[in-house]
C-alpha positions, 0 to 999 in steps of 0.5 A: 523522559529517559536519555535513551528516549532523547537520543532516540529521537535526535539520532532519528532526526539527524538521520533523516536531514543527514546524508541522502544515502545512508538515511535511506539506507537506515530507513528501508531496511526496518521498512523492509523488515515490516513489509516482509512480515506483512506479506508473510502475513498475507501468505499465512492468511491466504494459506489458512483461507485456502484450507476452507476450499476454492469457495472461500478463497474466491470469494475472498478474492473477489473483494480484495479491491472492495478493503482497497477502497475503504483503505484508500484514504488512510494511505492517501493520508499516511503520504501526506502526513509523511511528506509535510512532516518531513518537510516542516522538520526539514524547516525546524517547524516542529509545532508546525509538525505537530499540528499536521500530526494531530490532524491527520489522525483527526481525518482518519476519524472522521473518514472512517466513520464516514467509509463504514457508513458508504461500504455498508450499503454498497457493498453487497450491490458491487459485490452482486455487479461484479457478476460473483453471486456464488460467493457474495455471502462468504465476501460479505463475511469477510467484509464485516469487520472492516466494515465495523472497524474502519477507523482502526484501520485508518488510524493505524495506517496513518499513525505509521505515516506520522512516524515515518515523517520524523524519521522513526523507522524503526517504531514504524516497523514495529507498529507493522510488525506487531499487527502482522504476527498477531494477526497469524497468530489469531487467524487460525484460532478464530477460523478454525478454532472457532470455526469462524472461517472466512469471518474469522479471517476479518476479525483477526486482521482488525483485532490486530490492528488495534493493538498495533494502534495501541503500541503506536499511540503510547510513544505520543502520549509519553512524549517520547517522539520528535513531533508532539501530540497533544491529545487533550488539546487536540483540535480541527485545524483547517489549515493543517487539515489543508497541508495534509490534503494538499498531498493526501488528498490527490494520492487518496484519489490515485488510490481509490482510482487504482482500486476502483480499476482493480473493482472493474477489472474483476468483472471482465476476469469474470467474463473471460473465465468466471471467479476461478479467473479472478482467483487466478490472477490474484494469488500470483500477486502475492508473490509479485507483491513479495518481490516488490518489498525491496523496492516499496521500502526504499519508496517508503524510505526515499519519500520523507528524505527527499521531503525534509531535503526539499525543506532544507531547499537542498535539490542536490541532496534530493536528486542523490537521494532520488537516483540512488532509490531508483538504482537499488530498487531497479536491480532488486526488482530484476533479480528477484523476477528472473527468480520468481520466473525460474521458480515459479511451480515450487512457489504456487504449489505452497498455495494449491495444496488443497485438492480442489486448488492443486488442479489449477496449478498449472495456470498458476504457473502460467500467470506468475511466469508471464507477470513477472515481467512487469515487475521493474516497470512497476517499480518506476512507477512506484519510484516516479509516483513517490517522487513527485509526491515528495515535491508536493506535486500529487496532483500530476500521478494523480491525472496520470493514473486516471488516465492509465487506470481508463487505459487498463480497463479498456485493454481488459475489456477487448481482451476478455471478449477474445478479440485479440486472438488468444484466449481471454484470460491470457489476453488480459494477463498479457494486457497487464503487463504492457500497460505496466511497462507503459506506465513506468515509463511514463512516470519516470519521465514525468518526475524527471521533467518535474524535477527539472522544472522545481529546480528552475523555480521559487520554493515553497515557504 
C-alpha cells in the first residue's frame, strides 16, 4: 500500500469525525458533482429515448416506479451501511465496520437474485393493471436487463454506501461518475447503433453499472480503504446482518412505499388523461430532480456526519451539522425554483424536440411551473428523513411515509375523477404540491422533537 493510499484514508477519516461544517462542506461537493452527472445522464437517456417517438418515452415512463421497486432495497441498504459504518467509526470499531461492510454486500446478492425472480413474473401483470396496454412490450423491453442484471445494480448502490460510510466522498463520486458517462456513451450505440431502441436503453444502463461496480470493488481488494474486506473470508454474519437492517430495513420499506404510490398514482394519471398523462407529469421531474441535487447531497454528506457524531455521543456537533445542512439546502432550493418557474419553456423545449412531442409543450410548461412549488418542502422532507436515519430512528419516516404515501394516493384519486372542479389532470398536479408541503412540514417536526428526546436519554452502545 502506497503513502499517498495511507494518507488518502487518514485524511477521509479525520474529515469525517473533524468539524461538522467543513466535513459536510468536503463531502457534498463530490456528492454533488455525482448527482449532476447522474441527472445529466437521465437527461441524455430520456433526450435519446424521446427520438424513437411519444410510444417509446411513455412506455418508458410507465415503469420508471417498477425499476424504483427493484432498487428499493439497495438504497435501503446503502443508508443503512452509511449510518452504522459512520457510527462504528465513530466509536474506533473499525473491524466492527468491516463486518457491516462485507454484509451489506452479501444482502444485495441475495435480494437481487431474490427481486429478479418476483419482478420477472409480476412485471407484465402491474404493467397491464396499471391500465398502459399500448405500451407494455416496449416497458417490458426496457425492463429486461434490470431484470437479469439486479444484483449489479444492488451492489453498486450499496458499495457507494460503504464508501460514503468512511468518509470516501470522492471514490463514491467516481463509482457514479464512471456508470453515468458510460452510460451516455453506449446509449446511443446500443439504441440507435444497433437499433435496439428502448431495449438498448436498459442494457446500456446495466453494462455501465458493472464496470462502475468494477472500479468500486478494486480499492477493497487492494486494501486501500479505511473499512476492511475480506473476500475470501467472507461470511453471513447475523448480527452485522441485523445492524444494517435495523436502519436499512425500514428506509427499504419507506422506499418500496414511495415507489409502490409512484406504481398506484400512475393509474389514476392514466384515468385523468391516458399515458400521455403520466408522461406529462414524469418529464418535469427531471428537472425537479436536477434542482434538488444541491440539497440530496448535503443529505448524502449530512447522513454519515451526523452518524459518526452520534458515536463520538457529541450532540452538539450533531445538531451544528444538522442545521447548517438544512440552512444550505433551504436557500439552494428556492433560488433554483424561482429559476426553474422563470425558465420554464426554454427547458421543456430540450425535451420536445420530436414532432409528436413539441405539440405538448405547453402543458409541459404548465406542469414545471406549478410543481416547482413543492420543491423546498421536499427538501425537508429529505432533510428530516435523513436526519432521523442518522439517530438510528428509521422507523419513524418509515410510518410516517405510509401515512403520507395513503394521503397521496387518496387526493389523486378524487382529483382524477374531477371532482375538485378542475380539470383532472391539474387537480392532481395541484394535489402533489400540497402534500409536499405537508410533508415537510411534518418531517421537520418530526426529527426536531426526536432529536430532543435523543439528547434527554442514554446512547446506544
Amino acid at each position: 500500500m502506497s503513502l499517498i493510499d495511507i494518507n488518502s484514508k487518514k485524511k477521509n477519516l479525520s474529515t469525517l469525525l473533524g468539524d461538522p461544517k467543513h466535513a459536510i462542506r468536503v463531502m457534498a461537493v463530490p456528492f454533488f458533482i455525482a448527482m449532476a452527472v447522474i441527472e445529466i445522464n437521465q437527461f441524455v437517456d430520456t433526450f435519446w429515448v424521446s427520438g424513437l417517438g411519444a410510444k417509446s418515452a411513455e412506455s418508458i415512463s410507465t415503469v420508471v416506479p417498477l425499476y424504483g421497486l427493484m432498487m428499493c432495497a439497495g438504497l435501503g441498504i446503502s443508508v443503512g451501511a452509511t449510518t452504522n459504518i459512520s457510527f462504528r467509526l465513530g466509536r474506533g470499531q473499525i473491524e466492527e465496520a468491516g463486518k457491516l461492510a462485507e454484509n451489506s454486500l452479501i444482502l444485495a446478492v441475495i435480494i437481487g437474485l431474490l427481486t429478479s425472480a418476483l419482478v420477472f413474473f409480476i412485471a407484465r401483470p402491474l404493467i397491464d393493471l396499471m391500465g398502459a396496454h399500448n405500451v407494455i412490450d416496449e416497458s417490458m423491453l426496457y425492463l429486461y436487463p434490470y431484470i437479469a442484471f439486479c444484483t449489479i445494480l444492488l451492489m453498486n448502490t450499496i458499495l457507494g454506501g460503504i464508501l460514503r460510510g468512511e468518509g470516501a466522498a470522492n471514490r463514491s463520486t467516481i463509482v457514479q461518475i464512471s456508470g453515468a458517462v458510460l452510460n451516455m456513451v453506449i446509449d446511443p450505440i446500443l439504441i440507435y447503433g444497433l437499433d435496439l431502441g428502448v431495449l438498448g436503453a436498459g442494457l446500456s444502463t446495466v453494462m455501465s453499472s458493472g464496470i462502475a461496480l468494477c472500479i468500486g470493488l478494486r480499492w477493497y481488494i487492494k486494501k486501500d480503504t479505511v473499512v476492511p474486506i475480506s473476500f475470501r473470508s467472507m461470511h453471513m454474519d447475523k448480527s452485522a446482518m441485523r445492524e444494517v437492517l435495523g436502519v436499512g430495513g425500514p428506509k427499504t420499506i419507506q422506499s418500496l412505499i414511495s415507489n409502490f404510490t409512484d406504481y398506484l398514482q400512475r393509474i389514476f394519471l392514466i384515468i385523468a388523461g391516458g399515458t400521455t398523462a403520466v408522461m406529462l407529469y414524469n418529464y418535469p421531474w427531471r428537472y425537479i430532480s436536477l434542482i434538488r441535487l444541491p440539497g440530496g447531497s448535503l443529505e448524502n454528506a449530512m447522513i454519515p456526519v451526523c452518524s459518526a457524531a452520534y458515536g463520538q455521543d457529541d450532540m452538539e456537533k450533531m445538531k451544528t451539522g444538522y442545521l447548517y445542512t438544512l440552512k444550505l439546502a433551504l436557500a439552494f432550493s428556492i433560488v433554483l425554483s424561482a429559476f426553474t418557474f422563470i425558465f420554464a419553456e426554454p427547458l421543456m423545449s430540450i425535451m420536445t424536440y420530436e414532432e409528436s412531442m413539441h405539440e405538448l409543450l405547453p402543458r409541459f410548461v404548465w406542469t414545471m411551473r406549478v410543481a416547482v412549488f413543492l420543491i423546498p418542502f421536499s427538501a425537508m422532507m429529505g432533510m428530516g428523513s435523513s436526519m432521523l436515519q442518522s439517530m438510528k430512528k428509521a422507523k419513524i419516516p418509515m410510518y410516517y411515509m405510509m401515512f403520507w404515501g395513503f394521503l397521496k394516493i387518496g387526493l389523486y384519486a378524487i382529483a382524477s375523477t374531477g371532482a375538485l372542479g378542475v380539470d383532472p389532470f391539474e387537480g392532481i398536479i395541484y394535489c402533489m404540491v400540497a402534500v409536499h408541503v405537508f410533508g415537510g412540514c411534518c418531517l421537520m417536526l418530526l426529527a426536531q422533537r426526536t432529536f430532543k428526546k435523543i439528547c434527554e436519554s442514554p446512547r446506544p452502545a
